[in-house]
Rosetta silent file (secondary structure, phi, psi, omega in degrees, C-alpha in Angstrom):
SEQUENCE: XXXXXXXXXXXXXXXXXXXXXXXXXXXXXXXXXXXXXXXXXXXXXXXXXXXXXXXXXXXXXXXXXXXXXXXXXXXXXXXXXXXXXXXXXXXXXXXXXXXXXXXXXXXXXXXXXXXXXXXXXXXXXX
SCORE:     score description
SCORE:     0.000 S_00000001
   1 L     0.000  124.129 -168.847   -7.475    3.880  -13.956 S_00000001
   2 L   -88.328  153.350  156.234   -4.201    3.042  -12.578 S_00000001
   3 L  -110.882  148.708  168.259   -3.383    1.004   -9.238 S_00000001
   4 L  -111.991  143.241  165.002   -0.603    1.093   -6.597 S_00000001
   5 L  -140.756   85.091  167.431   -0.441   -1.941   -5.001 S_00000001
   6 E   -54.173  126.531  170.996    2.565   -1.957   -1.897 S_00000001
   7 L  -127.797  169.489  172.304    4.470   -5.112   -0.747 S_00000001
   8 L    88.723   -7.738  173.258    7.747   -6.187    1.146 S_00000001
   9 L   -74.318 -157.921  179.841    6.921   -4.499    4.330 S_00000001
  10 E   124.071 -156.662 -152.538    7.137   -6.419    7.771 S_00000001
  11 E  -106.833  131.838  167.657    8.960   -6.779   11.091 S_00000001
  12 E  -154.679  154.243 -159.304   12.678   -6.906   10.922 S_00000001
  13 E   -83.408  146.965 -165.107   15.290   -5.803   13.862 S_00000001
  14 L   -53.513  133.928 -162.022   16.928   -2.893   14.395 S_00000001
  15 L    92.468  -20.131  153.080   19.763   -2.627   11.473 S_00000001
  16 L   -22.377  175.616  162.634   17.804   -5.036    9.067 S_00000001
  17 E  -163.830  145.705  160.921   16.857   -4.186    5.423 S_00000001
  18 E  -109.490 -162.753  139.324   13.796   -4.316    3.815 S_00000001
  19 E  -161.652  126.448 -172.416   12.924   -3.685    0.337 S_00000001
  20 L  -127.640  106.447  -28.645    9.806   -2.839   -0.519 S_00000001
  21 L  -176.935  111.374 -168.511    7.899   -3.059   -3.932 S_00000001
  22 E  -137.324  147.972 -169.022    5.109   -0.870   -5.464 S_00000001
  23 E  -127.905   99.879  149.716    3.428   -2.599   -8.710 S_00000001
  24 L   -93.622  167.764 -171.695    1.259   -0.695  -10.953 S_00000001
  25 L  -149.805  133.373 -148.146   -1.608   -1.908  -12.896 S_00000001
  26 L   131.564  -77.574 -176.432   -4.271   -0.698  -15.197 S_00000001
  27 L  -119.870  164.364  162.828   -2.054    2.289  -17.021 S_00000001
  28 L   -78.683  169.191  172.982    1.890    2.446  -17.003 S_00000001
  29 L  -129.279   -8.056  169.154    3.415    5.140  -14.604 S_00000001
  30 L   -52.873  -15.827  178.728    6.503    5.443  -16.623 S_00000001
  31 L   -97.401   41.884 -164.551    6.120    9.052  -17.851 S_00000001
  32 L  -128.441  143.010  141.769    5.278    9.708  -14.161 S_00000001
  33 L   -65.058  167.787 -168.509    7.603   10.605  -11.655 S_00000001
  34 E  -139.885  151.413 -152.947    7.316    8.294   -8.209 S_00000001
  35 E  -165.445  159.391 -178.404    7.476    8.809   -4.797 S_00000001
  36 E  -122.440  110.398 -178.953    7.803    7.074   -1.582 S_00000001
  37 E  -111.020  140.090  178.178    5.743    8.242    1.521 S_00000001
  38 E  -133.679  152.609 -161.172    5.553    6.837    5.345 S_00000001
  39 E  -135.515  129.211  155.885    2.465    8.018    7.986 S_00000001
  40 L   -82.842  156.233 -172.243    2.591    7.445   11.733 S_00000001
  41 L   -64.435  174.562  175.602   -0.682    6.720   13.032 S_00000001
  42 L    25.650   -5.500  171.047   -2.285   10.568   13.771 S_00000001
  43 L   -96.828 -172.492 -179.004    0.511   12.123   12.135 S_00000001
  44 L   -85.224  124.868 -170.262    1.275   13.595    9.083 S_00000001
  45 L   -47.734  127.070  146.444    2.169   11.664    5.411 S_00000001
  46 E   -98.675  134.664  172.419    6.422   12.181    5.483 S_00000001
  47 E   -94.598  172.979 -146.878    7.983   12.166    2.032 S_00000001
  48 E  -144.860  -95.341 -129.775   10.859    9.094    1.975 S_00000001
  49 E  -176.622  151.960  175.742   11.865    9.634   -1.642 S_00000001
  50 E  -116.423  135.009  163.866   11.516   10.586   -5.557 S_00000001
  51 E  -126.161  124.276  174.601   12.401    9.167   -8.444 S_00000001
  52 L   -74.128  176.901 -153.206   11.915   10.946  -11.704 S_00000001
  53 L   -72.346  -36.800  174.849    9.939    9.257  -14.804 S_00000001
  54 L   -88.902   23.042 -178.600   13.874    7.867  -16.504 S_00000001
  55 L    56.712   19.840 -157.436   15.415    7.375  -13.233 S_00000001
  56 L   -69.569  -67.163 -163.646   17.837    9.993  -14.207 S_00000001
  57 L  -102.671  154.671 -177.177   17.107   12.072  -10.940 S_00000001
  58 E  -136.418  163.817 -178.822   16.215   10.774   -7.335 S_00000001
  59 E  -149.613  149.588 -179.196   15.623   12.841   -4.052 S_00000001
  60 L  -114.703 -177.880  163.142   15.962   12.034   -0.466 S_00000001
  61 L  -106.126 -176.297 -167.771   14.554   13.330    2.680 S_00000001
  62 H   -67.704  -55.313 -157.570   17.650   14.085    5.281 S_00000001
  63 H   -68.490    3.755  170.758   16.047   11.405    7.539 S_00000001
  64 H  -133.569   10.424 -172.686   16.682    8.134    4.927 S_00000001
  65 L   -90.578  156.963 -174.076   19.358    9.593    2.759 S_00000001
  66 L    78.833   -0.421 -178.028   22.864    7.126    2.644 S_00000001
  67 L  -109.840  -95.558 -178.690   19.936    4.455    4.170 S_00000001
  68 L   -60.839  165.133  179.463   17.337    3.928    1.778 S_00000001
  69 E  -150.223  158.180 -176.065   17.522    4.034   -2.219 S_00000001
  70 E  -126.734  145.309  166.294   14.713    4.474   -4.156 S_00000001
  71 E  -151.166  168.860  167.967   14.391    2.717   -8.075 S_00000001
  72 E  -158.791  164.913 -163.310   12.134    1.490  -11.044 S_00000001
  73 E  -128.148   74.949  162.759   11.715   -1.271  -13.742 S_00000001
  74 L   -66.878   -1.957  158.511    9.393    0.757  -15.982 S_00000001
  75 L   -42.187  -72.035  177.400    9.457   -2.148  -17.828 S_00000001
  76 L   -83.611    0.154  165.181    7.799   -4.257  -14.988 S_00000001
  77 L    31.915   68.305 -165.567    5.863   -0.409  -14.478 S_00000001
  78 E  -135.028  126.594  169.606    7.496   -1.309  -10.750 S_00000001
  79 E  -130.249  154.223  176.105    9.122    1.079   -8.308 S_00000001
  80 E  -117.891  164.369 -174.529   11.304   -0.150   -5.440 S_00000001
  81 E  -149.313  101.494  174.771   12.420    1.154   -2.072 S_00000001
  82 E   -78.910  153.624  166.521   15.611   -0.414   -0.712 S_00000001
  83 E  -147.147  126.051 -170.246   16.118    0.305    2.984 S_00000001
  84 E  -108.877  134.366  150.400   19.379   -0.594    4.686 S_00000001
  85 L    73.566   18.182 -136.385   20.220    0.049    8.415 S_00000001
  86 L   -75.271  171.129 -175.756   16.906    0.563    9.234 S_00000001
  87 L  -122.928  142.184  175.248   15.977    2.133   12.837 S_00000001
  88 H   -17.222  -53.977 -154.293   12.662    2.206   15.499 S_00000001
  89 H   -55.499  -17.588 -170.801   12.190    5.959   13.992 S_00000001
  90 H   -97.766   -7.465  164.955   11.614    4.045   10.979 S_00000001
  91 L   -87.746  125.229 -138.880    8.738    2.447   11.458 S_00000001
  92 E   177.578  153.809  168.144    5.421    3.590    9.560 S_00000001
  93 E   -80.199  105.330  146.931    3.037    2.645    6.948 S_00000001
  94 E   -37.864  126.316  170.547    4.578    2.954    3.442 S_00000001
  95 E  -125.086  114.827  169.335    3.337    4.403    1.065 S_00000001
  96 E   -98.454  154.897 -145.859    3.869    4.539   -2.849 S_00000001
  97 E  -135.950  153.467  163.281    2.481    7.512   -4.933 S_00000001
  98 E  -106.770  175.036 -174.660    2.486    8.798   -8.656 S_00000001
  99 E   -87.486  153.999  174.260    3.091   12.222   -9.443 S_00000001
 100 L   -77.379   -9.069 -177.949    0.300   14.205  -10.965 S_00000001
 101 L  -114.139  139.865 -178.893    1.522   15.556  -13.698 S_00000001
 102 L   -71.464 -171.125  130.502    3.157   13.376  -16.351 S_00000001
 103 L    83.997  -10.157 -177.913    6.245   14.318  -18.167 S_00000001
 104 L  -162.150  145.510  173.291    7.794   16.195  -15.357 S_00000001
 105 L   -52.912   87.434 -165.379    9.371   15.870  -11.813 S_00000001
 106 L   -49.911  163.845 -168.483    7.005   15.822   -8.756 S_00000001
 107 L   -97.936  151.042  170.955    7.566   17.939   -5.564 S_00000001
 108 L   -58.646   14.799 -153.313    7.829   16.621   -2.103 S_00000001
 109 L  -115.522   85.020 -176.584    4.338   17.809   -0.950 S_00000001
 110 L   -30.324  -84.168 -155.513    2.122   14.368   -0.450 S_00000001
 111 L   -57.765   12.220  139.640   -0.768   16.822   -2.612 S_00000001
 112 L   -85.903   56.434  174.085    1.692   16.591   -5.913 S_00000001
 113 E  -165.939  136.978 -163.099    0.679   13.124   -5.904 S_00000001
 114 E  -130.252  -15.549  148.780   -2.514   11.837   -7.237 S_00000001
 115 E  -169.108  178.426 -146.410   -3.024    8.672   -6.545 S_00000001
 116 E  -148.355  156.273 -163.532   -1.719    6.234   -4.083 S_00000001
 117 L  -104.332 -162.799  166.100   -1.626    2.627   -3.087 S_00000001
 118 L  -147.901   63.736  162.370   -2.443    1.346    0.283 S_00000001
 119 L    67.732  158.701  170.314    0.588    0.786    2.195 S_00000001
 120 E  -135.661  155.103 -162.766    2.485   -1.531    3.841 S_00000001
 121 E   -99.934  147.235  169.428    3.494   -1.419    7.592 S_00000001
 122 E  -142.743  127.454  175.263    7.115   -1.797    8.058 S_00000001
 123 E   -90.570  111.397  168.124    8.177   -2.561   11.832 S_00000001
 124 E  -137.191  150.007 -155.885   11.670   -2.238   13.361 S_00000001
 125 E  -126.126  129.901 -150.613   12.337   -3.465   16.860 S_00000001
 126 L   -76.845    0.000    0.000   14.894   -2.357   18.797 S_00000001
């Protein structure tokens, strides 16, 4: 049984950077694609970013791309989420996710994702 376990959030001012950390443990997630998610209280999980299982391909949503970068150390069976420039709008509970299927490149649809860690709040103050 695999874990997500999210770090690296916290408060930082508008234009800041965070980078924030997702470590699993139990199973590797390298043949897994990886994904980055953020939740407003009562709203709905928003996808942030993808990363396929060799880091060959990555995907952005509109609203972080040229901000954020998404990576992994499948080594360290570690994915990262840089975030540059950050804005109020950006503030949300992170979330990192694996994909559900191995072996192939997950979809932007939080329910292609199968399990999930349990977030970290990242705060930006105007």
């Amino acid at each position: 049984q695999v874990q997500l376990v999210e770090s690296g959030g916290g408060l930082v001012q508008a234009g800041g950077s965070l980078r924030l950390s997702c470590v699993a443990s139990g199973r590797t997630v390298s043949t897994y694609a990886m994904g980055w998610f953020r939740q407003a209280p009562g709203a709905d999980r928003e996808f942030v970013a993808i990363i396929s299982r060799t880091s060959a391909t990555t995907y952005y949503a509109d609203s972080v791309k040229g901000r954020f970068t998404i990576s992994r150390d499948n080594a360290k069976n570690t994915v990262y989420l840089q975030m540059n420039s950050l804005t109020p709008e950006d503030t949300d509970v992170y979330f990192c996710a694996r994909g559900r299927s191995p072996w192939r490149l997950a979809t932007t649809k939080h329910t292609d994702y199968d399990v999930w860690g349990q977030g970290t709040q990242v705060t930006v103050s105007s």
